[in-house]
Biotite code that builds the C-alpha atoms (Angstrom):
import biotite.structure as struc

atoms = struc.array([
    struc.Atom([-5.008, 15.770, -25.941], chain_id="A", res_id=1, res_name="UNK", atom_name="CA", element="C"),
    struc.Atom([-6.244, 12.337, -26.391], chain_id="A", res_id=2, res_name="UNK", atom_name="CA", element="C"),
    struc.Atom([-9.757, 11.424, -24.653], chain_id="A", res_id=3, res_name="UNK", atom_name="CA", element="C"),
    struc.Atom([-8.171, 8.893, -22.390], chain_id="A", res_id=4, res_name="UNK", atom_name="CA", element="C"),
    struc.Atom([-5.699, 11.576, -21.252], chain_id="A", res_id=5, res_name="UNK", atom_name="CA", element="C"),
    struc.Atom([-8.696, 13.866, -20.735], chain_id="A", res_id=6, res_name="UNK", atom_name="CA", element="C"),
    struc.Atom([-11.057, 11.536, -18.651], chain_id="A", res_id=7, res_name="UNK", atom_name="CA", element="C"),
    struc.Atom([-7.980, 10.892, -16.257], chain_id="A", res_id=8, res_name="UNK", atom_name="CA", element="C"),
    struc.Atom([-7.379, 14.144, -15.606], chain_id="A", res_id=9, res_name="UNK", atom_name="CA", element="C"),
    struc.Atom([-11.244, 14.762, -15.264], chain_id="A", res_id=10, res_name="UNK", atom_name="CA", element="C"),
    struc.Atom([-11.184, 11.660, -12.461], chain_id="A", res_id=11, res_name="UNK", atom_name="CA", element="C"),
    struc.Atom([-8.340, 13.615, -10.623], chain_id="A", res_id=12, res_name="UNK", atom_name="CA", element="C"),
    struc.Atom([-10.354, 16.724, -10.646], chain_id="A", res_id=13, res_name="UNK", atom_name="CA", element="C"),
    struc.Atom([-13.420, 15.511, -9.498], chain_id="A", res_id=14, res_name="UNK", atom_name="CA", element="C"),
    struc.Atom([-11.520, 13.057, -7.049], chain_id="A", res_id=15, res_name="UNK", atom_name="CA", element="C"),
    struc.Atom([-9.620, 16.418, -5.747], chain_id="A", res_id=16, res_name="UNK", atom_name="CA", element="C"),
    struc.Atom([-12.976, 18.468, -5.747], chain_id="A", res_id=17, res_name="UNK", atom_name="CA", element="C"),
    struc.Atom([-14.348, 15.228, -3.558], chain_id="A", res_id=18, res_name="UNK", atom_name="CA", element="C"),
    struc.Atom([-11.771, 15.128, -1.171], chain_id="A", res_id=19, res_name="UNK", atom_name="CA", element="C"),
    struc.Atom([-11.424, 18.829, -0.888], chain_id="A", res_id=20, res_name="UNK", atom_name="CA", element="C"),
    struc.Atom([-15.584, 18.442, 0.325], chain_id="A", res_id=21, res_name="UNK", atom_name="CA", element="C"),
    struc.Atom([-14.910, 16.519, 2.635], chain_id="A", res_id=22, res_name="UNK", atom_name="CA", element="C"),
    struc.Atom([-12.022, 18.589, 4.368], chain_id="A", res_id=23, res_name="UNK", atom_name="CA", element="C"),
    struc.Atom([-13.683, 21.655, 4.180], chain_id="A", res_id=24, res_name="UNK", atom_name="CA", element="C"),
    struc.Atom([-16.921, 20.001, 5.889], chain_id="A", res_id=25, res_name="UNK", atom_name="CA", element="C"),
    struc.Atom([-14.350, 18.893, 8.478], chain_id="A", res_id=26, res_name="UNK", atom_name="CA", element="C"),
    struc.Atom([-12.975, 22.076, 9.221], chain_id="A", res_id=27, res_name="UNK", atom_name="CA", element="C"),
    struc.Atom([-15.972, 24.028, 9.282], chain_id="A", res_id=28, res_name="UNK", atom_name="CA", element="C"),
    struc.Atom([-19.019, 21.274, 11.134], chain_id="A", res_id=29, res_name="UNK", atom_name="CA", element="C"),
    struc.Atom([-16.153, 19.523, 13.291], chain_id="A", res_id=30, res_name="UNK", atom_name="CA", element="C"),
    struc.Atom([-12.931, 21.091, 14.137], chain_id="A", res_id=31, res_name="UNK", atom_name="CA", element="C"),
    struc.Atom([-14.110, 25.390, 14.103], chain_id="A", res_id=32, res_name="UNK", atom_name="CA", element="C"),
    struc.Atom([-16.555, 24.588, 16.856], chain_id="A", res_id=33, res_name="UNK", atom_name="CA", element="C"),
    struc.Atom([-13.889, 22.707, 18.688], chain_id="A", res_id=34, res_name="UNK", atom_name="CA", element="C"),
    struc.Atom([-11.621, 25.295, 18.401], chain_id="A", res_id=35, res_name="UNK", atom_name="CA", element="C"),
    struc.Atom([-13.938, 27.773, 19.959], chain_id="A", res_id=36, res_name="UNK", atom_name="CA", element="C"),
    struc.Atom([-15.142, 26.090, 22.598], chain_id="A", res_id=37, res_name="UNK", atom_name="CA", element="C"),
    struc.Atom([-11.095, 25.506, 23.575], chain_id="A", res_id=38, res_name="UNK", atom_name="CA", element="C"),
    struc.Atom([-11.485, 21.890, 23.445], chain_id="A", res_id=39, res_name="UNK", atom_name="CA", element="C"),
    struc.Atom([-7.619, 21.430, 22.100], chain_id="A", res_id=40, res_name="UNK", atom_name="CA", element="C"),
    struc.Atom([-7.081, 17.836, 23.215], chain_id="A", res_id=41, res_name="UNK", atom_name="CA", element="C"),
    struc.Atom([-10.306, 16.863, 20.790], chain_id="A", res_id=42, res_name="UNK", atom_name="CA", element="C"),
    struc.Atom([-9.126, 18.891, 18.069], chain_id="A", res_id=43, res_name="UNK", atom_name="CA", element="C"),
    struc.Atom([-5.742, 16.762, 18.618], chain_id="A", res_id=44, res_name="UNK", atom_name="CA", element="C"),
    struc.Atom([-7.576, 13.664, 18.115], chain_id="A", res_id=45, res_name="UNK", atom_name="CA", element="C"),
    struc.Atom([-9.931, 14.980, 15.557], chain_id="A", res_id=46, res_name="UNK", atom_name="CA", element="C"),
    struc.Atom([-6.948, 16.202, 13.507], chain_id="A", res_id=47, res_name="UNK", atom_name="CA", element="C"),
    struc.Atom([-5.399, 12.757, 13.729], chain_id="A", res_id=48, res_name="UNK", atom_name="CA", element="C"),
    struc.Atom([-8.343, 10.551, 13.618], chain_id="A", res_id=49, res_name="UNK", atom_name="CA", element="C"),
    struc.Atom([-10.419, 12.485, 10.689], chain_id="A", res_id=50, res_name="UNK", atom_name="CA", element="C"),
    struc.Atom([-7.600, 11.812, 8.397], chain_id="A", res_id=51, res_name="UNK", atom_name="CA", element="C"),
    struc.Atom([-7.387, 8.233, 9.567], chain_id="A", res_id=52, res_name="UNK", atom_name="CA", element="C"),
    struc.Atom([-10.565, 7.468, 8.184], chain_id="A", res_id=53, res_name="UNK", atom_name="CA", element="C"),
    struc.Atom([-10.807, 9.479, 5.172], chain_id="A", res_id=54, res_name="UNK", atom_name="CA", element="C"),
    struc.Atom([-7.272, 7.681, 3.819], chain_id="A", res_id=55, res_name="UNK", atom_name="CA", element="C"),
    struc.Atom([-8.832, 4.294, 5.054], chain_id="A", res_id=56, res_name="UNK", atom_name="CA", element="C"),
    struc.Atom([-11.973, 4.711, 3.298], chain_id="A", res_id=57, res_name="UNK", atom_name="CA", element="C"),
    struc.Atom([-9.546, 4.813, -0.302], chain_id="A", res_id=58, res_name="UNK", atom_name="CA", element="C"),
    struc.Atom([-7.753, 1.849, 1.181], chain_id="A", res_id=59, res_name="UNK", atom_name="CA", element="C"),
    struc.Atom([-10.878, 0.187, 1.863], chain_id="A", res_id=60, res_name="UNK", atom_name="CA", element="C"),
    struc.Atom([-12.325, 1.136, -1.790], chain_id="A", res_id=61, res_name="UNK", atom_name="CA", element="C"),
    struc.Atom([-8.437, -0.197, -3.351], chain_id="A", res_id=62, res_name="UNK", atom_name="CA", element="C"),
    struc.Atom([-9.008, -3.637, -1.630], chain_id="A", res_id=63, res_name="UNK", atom_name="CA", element="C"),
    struc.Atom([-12.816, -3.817, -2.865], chain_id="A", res_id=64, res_name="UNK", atom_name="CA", element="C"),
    struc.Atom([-11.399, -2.905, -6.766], chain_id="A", res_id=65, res_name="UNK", atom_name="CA", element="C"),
    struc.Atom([-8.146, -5.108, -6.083], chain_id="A", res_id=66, res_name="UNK", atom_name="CA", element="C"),
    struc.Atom([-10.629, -8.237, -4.916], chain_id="A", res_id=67, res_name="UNK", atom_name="CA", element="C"),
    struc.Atom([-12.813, -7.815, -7.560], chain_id="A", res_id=68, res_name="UNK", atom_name="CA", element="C"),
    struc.Atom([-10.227, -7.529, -10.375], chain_id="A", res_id=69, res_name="UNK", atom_name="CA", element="C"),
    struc.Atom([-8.435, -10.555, -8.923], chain_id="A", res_id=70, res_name="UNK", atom_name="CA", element="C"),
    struc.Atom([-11.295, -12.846, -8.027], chain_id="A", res_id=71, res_name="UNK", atom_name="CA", element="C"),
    struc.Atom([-12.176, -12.188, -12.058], chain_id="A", res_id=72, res_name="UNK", atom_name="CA", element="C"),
    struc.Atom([-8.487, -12.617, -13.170], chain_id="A", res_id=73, res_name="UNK", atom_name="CA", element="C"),
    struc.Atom([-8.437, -15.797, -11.738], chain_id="A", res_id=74, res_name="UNK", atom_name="CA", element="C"),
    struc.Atom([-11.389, -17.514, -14.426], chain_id="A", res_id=75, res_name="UNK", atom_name="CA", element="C"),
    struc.Atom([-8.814, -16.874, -16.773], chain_id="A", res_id=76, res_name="UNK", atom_name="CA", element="C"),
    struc.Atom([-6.612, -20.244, -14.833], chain_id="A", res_id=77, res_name="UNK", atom_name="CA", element="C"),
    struc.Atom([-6.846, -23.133, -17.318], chain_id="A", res_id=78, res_name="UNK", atom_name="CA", element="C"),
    struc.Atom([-7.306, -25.275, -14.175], chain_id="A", res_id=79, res_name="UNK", atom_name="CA", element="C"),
    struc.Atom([-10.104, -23.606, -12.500], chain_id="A", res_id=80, res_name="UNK", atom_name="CA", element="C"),
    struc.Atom([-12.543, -23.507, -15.695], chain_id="A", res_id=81, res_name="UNK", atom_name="CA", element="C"),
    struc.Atom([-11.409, -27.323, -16.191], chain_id="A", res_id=82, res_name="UNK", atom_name="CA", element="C"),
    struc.Atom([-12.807, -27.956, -12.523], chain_id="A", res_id=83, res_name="UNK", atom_name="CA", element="C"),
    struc.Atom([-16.133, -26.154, -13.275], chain_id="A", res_id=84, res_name="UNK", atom_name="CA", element="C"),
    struc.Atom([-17.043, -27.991, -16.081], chain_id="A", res_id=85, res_name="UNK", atom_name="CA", element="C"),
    struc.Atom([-16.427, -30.856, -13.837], chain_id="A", res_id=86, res_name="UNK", atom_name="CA", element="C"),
    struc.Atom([-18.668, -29.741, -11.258], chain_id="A", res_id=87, res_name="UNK", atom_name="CA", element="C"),
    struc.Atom([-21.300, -29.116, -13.721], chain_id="A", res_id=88, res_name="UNK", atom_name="CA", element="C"),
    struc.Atom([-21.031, -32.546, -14.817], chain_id="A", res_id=89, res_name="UNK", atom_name="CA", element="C"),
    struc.Atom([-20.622, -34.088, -11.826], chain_id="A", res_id=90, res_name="UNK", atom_name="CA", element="C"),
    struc.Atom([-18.698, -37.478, -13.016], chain_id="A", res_id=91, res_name="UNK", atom_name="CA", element="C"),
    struc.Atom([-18.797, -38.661, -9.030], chain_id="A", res_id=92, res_name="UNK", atom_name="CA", element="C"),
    struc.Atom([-19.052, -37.334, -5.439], chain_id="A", res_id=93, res_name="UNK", atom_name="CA", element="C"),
    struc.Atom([-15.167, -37.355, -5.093], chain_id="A", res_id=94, res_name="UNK", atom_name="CA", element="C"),
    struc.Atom([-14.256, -35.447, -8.079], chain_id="A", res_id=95, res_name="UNK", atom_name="CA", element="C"),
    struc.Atom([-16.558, -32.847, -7.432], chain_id="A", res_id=96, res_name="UNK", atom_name="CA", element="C"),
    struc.Atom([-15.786, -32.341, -3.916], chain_id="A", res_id=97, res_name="UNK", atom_name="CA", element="C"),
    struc.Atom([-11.982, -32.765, -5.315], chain_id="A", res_id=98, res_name="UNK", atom_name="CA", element="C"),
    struc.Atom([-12.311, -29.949, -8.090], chain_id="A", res_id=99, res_name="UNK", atom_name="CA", element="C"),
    struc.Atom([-14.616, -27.793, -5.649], chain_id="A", res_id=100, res_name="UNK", atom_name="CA", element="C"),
    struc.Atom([-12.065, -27.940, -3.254], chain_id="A", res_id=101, res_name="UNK", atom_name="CA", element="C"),
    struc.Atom([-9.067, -26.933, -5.707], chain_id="A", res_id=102, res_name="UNK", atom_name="CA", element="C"),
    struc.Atom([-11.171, -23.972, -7.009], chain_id="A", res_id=103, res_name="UNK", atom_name="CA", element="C"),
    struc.Atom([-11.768, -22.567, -3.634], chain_id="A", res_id=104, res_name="UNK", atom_name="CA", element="C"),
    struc.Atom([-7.726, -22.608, -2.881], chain_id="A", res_id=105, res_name="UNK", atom_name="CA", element="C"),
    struc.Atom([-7.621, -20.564, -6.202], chain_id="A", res_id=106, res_name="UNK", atom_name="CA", element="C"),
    struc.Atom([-10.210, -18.035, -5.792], chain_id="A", res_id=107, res_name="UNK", atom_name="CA", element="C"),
    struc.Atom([-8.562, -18.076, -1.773], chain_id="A", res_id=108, res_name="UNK", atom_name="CA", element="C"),
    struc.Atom([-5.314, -17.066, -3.732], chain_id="A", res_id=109, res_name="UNK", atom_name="CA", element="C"),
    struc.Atom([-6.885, -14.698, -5.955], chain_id="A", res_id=110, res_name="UNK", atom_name="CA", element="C"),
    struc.Atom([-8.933, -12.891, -2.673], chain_id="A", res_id=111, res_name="UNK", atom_name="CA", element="C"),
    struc.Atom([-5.696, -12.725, -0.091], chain_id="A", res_id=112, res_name="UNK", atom_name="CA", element="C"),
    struc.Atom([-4.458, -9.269, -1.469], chain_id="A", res_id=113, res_name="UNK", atom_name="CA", element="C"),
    struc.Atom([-8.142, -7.934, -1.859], chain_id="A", res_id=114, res_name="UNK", atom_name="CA", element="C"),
    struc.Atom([-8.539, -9.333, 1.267], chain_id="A", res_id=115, res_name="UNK", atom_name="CA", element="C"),
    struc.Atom([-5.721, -7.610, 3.224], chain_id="A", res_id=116, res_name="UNK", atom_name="CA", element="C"),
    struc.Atom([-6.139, -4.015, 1.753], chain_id="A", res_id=117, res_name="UNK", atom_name="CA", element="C"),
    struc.Atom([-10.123, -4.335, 3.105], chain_id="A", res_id=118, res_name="UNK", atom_name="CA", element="C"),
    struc.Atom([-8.680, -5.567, 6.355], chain_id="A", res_id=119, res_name="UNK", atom_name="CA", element="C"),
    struc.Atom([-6.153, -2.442, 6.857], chain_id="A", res_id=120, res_name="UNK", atom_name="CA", element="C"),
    struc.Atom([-8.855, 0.083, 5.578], chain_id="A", res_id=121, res_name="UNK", atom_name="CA", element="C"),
    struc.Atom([-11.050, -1.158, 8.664], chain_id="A", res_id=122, res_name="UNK", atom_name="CA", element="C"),
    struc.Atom([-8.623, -1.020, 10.642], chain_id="A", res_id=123, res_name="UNK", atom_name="CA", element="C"),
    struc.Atom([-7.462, 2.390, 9.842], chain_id="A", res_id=124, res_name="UNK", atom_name="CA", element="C"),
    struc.Atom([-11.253, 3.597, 9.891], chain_id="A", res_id=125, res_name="UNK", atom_name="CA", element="C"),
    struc.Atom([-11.711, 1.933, 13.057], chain_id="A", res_id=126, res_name="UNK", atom_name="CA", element="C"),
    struc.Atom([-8.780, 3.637, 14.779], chain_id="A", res_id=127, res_name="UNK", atom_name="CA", element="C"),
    struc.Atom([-9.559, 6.712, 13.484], chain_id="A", res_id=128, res_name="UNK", atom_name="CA", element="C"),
    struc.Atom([-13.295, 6.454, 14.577], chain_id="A", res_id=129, res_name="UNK", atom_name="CA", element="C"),
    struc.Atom([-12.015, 5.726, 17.851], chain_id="A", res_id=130, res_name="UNK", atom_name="CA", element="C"),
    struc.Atom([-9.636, 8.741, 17.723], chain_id="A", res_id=131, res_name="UNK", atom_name="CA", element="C"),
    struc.Atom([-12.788, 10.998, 17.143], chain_id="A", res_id=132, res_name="UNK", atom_name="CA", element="C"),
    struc.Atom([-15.370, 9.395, 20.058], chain_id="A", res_id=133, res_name="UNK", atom_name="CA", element="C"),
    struc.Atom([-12.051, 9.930, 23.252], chain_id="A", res_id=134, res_name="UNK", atom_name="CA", element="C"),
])
């Protein structure tokens, strides 16, 4: 076994002992003393919400990786390092602002899909916090 191949399946062990934490503190701090005191419509919502927010948490941590890999993929445009150096030299007011402007609808490009995996994670955690507080 190679020491890549070994250090993936290390991540999916520890990921799986993580996860497998956090369900079994679910289980045994939130839903068991639900259960006994009968409460079955917040166990309902529990059961739905708790995994709401544990699967947008990973959503949320996928957009932060997925921002972060983009926004630093994108110093790699031609363009964009071009306008920099013309901001740093700054030739006149209008080709600054010009090249400033340009670089911000790049890194705007670059930060969209980041963007809209952080903005479904909240929203997931959100309804699934709201699930938990009926």
């Amino acid at each position: 076994m190679n020491t890549t191949r070994i250090w993936k399946v290390l991540g999916i062990l520890a990921l799986a002992a993580f996860v497998g934490s956090i369900l079994w503190s679910m289980w045994v701090d939130t839903l068991q003393p639900l259960v006994r005191e009968g409460d079955s419509q917040a166990v309902a919502f529990h059961l739905v919400g708790l995994p709401l927010i544990l699967v947008g948490v990973g959503i949320f941590v996928y957009g932060g990786f997925v921002f972060v890999r983009d926004t630093f993929g994108s110093f790699g445009n031609e363009k964009l390092l071009q306008n920099v150096a013309v901001i740093r030299t700054k030739p006149s007011r209008k080709e600054v602002t010009a090249a400033q402007w340009q670089n911000v609808r790049f890194l705007w490009q670059a930060w969209k899909p980041g963007l809209a995996w952080l903005a479904l994670g909240f929203l997931l955690i959100a309804a699934g916090g709201f699930l938990i507080n009926l």
